[in-house]
C-alpha positions in Angstrom: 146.6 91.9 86.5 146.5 92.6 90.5 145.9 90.5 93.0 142.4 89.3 94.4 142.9 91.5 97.5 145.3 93.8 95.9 144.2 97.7 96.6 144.3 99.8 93.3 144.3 103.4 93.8 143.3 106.0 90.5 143.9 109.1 90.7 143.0 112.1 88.7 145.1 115.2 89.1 142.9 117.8 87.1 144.6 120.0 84.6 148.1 118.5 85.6 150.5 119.3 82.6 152.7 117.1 81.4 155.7 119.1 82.4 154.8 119.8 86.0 156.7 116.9 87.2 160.0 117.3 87.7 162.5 116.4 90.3 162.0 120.0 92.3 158.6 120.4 92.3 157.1 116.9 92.3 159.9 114.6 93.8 156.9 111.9 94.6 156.0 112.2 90.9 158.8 111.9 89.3 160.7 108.4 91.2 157.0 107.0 89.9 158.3 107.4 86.6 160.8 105.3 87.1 159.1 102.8 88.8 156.1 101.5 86.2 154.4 102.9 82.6 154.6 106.5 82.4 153.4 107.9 79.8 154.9 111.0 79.3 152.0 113.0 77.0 148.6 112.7 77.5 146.5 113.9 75.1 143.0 114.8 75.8 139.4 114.6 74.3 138.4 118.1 73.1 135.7 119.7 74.9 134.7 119.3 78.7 133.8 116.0 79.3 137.2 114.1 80.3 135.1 111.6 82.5 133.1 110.6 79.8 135.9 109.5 78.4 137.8 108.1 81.2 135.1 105.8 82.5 133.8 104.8 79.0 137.1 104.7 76.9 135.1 107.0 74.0 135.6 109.9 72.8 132.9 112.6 71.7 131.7 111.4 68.2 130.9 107.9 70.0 129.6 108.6 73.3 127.6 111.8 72.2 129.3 113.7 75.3 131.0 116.8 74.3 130.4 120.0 76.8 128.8 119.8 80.2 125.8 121.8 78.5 123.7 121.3 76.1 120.5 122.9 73.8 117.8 120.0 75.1 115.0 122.1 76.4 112.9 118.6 76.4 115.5 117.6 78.9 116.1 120.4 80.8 117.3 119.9 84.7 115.7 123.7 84.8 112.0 123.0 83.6 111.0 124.5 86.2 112.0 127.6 86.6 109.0 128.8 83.9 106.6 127.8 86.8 108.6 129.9 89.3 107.5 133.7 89.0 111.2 134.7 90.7 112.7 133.5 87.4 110.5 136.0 85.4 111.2 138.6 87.9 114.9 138.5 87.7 115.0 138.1 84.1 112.8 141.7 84.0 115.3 143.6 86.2 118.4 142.0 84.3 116.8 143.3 81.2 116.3 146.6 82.8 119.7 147.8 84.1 121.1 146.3 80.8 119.1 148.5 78.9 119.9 151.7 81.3 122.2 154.1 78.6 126.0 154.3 80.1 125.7 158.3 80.6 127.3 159.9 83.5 123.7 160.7 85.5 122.7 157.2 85.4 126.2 155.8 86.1 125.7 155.5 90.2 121.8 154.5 89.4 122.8 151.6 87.3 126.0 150.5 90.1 123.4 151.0 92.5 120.5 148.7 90.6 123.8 146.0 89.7 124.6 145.5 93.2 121.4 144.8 94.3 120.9 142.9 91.6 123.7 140.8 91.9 122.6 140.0 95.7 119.3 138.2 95.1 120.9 136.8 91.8 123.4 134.6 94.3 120.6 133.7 96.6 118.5 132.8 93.6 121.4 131.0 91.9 122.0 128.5 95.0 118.0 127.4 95.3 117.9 127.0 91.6 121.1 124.6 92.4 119.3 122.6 95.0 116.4 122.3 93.2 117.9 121.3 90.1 119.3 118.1 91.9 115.5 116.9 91.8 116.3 116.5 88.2 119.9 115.6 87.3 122.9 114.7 89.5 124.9 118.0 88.6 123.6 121.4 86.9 125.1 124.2 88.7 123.7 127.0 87.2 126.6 129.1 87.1 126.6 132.3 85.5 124.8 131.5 83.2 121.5 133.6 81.8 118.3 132.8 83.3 116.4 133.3 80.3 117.9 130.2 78.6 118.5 128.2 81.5 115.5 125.8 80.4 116.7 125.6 77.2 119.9 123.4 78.5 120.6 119.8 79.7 123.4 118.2 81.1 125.8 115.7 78.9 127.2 113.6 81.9 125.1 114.0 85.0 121.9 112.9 84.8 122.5 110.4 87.1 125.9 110.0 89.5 128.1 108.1 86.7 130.3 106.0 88.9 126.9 104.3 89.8 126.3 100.8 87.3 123.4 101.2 84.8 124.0 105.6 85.1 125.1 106.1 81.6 123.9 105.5 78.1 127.4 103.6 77.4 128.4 100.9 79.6 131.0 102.0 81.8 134.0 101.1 83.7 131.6 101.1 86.7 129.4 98.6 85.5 132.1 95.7 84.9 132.9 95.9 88.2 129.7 96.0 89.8 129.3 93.0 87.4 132.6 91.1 89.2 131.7 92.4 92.3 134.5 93.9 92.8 134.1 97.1 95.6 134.9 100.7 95.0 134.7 103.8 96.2 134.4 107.4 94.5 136.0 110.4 95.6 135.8 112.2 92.5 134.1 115.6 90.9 131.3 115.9 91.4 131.1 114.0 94.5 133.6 115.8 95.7 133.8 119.0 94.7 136.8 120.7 94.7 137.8 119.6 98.3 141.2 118.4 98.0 141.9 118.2 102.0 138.4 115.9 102.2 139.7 113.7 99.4 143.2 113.3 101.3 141.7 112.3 104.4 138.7 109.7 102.7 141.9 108.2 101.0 143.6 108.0 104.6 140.8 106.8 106.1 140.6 103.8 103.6 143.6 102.5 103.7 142.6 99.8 106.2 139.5 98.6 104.6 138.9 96.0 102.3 137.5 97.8 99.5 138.9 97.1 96.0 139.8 100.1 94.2 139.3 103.7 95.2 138.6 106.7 93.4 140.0 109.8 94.1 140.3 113.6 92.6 142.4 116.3 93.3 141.5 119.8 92.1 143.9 122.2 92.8 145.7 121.6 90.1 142.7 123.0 87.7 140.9 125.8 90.6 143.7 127.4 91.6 145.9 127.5 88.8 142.9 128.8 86.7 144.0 132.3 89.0 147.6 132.5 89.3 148.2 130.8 85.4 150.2 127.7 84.8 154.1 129.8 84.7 153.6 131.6 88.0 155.6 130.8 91.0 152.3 130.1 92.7 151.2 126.9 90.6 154.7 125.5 91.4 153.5 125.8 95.1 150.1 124.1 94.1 151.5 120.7 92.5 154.3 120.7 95.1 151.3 120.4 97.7 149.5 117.7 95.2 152.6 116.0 95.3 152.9 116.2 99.0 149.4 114.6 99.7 150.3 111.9 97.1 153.6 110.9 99.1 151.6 110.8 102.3 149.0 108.4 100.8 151.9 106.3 99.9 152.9 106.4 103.3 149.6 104.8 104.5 149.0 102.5 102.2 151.5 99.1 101.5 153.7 98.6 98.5 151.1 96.4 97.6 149.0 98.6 96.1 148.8 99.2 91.8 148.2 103.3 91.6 147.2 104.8 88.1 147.4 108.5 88.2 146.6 110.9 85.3 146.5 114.5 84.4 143.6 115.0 82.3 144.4 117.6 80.7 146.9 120.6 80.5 146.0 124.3 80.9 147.8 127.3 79.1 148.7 130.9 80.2 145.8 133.2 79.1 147.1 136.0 76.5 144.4 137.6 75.8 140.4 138.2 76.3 137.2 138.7 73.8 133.9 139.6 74.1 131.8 137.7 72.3 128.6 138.7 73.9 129.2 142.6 72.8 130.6 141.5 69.5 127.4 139.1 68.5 124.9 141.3 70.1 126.2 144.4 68.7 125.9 142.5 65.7 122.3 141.2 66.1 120.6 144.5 66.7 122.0 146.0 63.6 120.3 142.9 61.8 117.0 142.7 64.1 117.2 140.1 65.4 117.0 139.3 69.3 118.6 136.6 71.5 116.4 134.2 73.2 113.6 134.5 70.2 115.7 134.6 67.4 118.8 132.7 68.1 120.3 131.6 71.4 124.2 131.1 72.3 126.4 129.2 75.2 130.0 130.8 76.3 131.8 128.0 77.7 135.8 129.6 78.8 137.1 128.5 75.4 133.8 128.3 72.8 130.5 129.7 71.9 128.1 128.1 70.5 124.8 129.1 68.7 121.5 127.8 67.8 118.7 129.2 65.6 115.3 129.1 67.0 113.3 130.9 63.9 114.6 131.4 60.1 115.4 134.9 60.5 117.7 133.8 63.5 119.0 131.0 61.4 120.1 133.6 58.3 121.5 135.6 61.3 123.5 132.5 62.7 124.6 131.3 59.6 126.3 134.9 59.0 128.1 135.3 62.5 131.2 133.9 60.5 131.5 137.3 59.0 132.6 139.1 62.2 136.2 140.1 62.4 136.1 140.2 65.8 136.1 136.4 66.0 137.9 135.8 63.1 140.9 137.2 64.8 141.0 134.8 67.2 139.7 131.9 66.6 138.1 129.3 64.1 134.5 128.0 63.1 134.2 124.5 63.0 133.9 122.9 60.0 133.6 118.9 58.6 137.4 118.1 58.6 137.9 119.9 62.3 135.2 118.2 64.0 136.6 114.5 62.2 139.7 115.1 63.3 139.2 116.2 67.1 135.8 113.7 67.2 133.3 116.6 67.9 129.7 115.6 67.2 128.6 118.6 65.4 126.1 116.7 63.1 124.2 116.9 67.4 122.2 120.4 67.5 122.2 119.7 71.2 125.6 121.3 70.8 124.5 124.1 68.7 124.4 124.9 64.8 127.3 126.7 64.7 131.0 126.5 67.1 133.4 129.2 67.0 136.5 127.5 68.9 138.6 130.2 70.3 142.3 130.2 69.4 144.9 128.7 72.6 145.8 131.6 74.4 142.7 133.5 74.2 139.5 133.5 76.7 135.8 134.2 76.5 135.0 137.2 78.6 132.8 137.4 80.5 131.4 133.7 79.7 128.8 131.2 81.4 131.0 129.6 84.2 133.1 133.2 85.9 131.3 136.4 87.2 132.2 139.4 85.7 135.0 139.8 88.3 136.7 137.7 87.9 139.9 137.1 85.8 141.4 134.0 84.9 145.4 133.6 84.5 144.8 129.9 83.2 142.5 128.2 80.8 142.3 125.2 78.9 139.8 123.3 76.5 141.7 124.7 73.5 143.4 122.3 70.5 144.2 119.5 72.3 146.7 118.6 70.3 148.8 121.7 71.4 151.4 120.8 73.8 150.2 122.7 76.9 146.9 121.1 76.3 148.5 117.7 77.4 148.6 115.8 80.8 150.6 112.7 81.7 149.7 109.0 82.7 151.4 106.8 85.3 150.9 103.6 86.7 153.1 101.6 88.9 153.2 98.4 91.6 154.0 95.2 92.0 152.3 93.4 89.0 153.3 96.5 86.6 156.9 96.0 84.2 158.3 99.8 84.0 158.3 101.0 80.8 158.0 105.0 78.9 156.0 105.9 76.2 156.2 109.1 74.7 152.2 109.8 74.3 149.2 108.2 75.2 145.0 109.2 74.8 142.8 109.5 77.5 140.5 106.9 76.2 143.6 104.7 77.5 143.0 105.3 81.0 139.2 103.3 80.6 141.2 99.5 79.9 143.7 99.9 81.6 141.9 100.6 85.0 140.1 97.7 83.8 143.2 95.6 83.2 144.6 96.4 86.8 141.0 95.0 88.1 141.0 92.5 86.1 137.7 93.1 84.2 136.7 93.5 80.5 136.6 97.1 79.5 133.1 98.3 78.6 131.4 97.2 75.4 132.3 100.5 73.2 135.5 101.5 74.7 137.8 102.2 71.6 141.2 102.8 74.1 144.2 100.4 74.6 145.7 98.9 77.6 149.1 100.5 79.2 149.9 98.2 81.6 150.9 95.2 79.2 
């Protein structure tokens, strides 16, 4: 669709709701709707792997790729930590001050033991970070519990995906690598969360005759994940966005085809569960034990668990019972994971998911300390309207046009139509621009 040397800019603003842009807060944002295809809904792949489906055009029951974790101990980034004796070591002393009874002469001994604890943890937490790079592109450990960290691969990041011949499914990547045509990345996890870095790579670029750059800004999800999507803050946020956007346009000539997305939407947290009390409280009144029995994953908005033994899968398989969970969220069953394409028939993503309602927030989960308090979420029902980002594309080779909703797997062909490539082999999206 573009020209041989015409630049082609993508952009993904993460967690940029649909209704962010408007005339006050996004000015930059909202002439570009006038200007080319704007879709004016976006809705998302459920789960938490957007790129998957951006750089593939698939969603989860295709390309396999539903959470960034995964049970695949065979796989595991974190093999070896069983040959590291720190790993046993902190798993001891986590087991110990968890164990310590919550009476008032052991209070200050068990603060005491926690914030010591919690010092080596992060030292430990960083090296096991570095060394897990040795084995897949991106496994940040997190929060989450040592003692299943070898039980859990990675879904996207084995290898960097925007390199050709990275992923299982062909990708976006590939055809152009096949056509030769250059590109550059400046996306997650490249770049991590460095907005100012990504705006001055951009800058920097402008002059050079690469093809098609990719870039990622990250404020939009970070930051608004602690102020929540209605505050004044996040207003201040995408005004910013919108800001670095207008002074990339600036540098760069009206030449240039731009695709921008939000990926996905976020929602105001209402309220919080525990799921760890509630299942554990629940597992020692039934003897069983976590880690030999059964093991679980708490991403922000799911848990999921996996049986390791038959009394853990009896135990599993009666979770559903608790009230607790019932309340506020759902189990996922045949006709839920057909209609949101969720591979559940995969144990990699656990024998049983309870999905939490929209609104409500794992806590303390896998990804946050215990400190801290999120305002915003999302991975909830994607079909729900806050869940929903937005899709634009405009320059000179692009006819304006508005369409009231679009899927994520459309982004894949029609970055591939502005290059003028073939989308990938499995991509199951349509083209926007025409």
């Amino acid at each position: 669709m573009s020209g041989a040397n015409e630049k082609i800019i993508f952009l993904l603003l993460d967690a940029f709701r649909h209704d962010y842009i408007n005339p006050i807060d996004t000015p930059f944002l909202f002439e570009g709707t006038k200007r080319g295809v704007y879709g004016k809904k976006l809705r998302s792949t459920t789960g938490f792997t957007q790129r998957t489906a951006i750089f593939t055009g698939t969603k989860g029951t295709e390309s396999g790729a539903f959470t960034m974790f995964n049970f695949d101990a065979e796989n595991s980034p974190f093999q070896f930590l069983k040959r590291d004796g720190r790993w046993r070591r902190m798993r001891a002393t986590a087991a110990i001050e968890k164990g310590l009874p919550s009476i008032s002469g052991l209070r200050r001994v068990k603060r005491l033991l926690r914030e010591g604890h919690d010092r080596h943890e992060q030292a430990y937490r960083s090296w096991i970070q570095t060394e897990s790079k040795k084995f897949a592109c991106h496994a940040p450990p997190a929060y989450i519990p040592f003692e299943i960290l070898p039980l859990l691969g990675v879904s996207e990041d084995h290898r960097p995906i925007h390199m050709a011949g990275a992923y299982p499914d062909e990708t976006i990547f590939d055809k152009l690598c096949e056509k030769q045509i250059t590109y550059k990345f400046f996306m997650y996890p490249a770049v991590n969360g460095e907005d100012e870095r990504v705006l001055e790579m951009l800058l920097r670029e402008a002059g050079s005759s690469t093809r098609m750059l990719l870039g990622q800004f990250s404020d939009s999800d970070a930051l608004v994940h602690a102020c929540g999507p209605s505050s004044r803050k996040r207003r201040e946020v995408t005004g910013e966005i919108d800001r670095k956007l207008r002074e990339i346009a600036a540098r760069y000539g009206s030449e240039t085809t731009w695709v921008m997305i939000g990926d996905h939407g976020m929602t105001d947290v209402v309220e919080e569960i525990d799921v760890v009390a509630a299942v554990e409280g629940f597992a020692k009144s039934q003897g069983v034990r976590t880690g030999k029995d059964f093991v679980m994953f708490l991403d922000s908005t799911m848990a999921r668990f996996r049986w390791l033994s038959g009394k853990g899968r009896q135990f599993v398989e009666r979770i559903p019972e608790l009230s607790a969970l019932q309340n506020k969220g759902r189990f996922i069953d045949d006709a839920m994971a057909a209609r949101y394409a969720i591979p559940i028939r995969d144990r990699k993503y656990g024998d049983l998911i309870w999905w939490a309602n929209t609104g409500v927030l794992v806590f303390p989960d896998y990804f946050h300390d215990r400190y801290t308090r999120n305002r915003g979420m999302h991975g909830y029902d994607s079909d729900h309207e806050d869940m929903k980002g937005f899709f634009l594309a405009f320059g000179p080779s692009i006819n304006p046009r508005v369409l009231e909703e679009v899927e994520l797997i459309d982004v894949c062909p029609s970055l591939c139509a502005a290059a003028g490539v073939a989308p990938p082999r499995g991509n199951r999206g349509k083209s926007l621009l025409g």
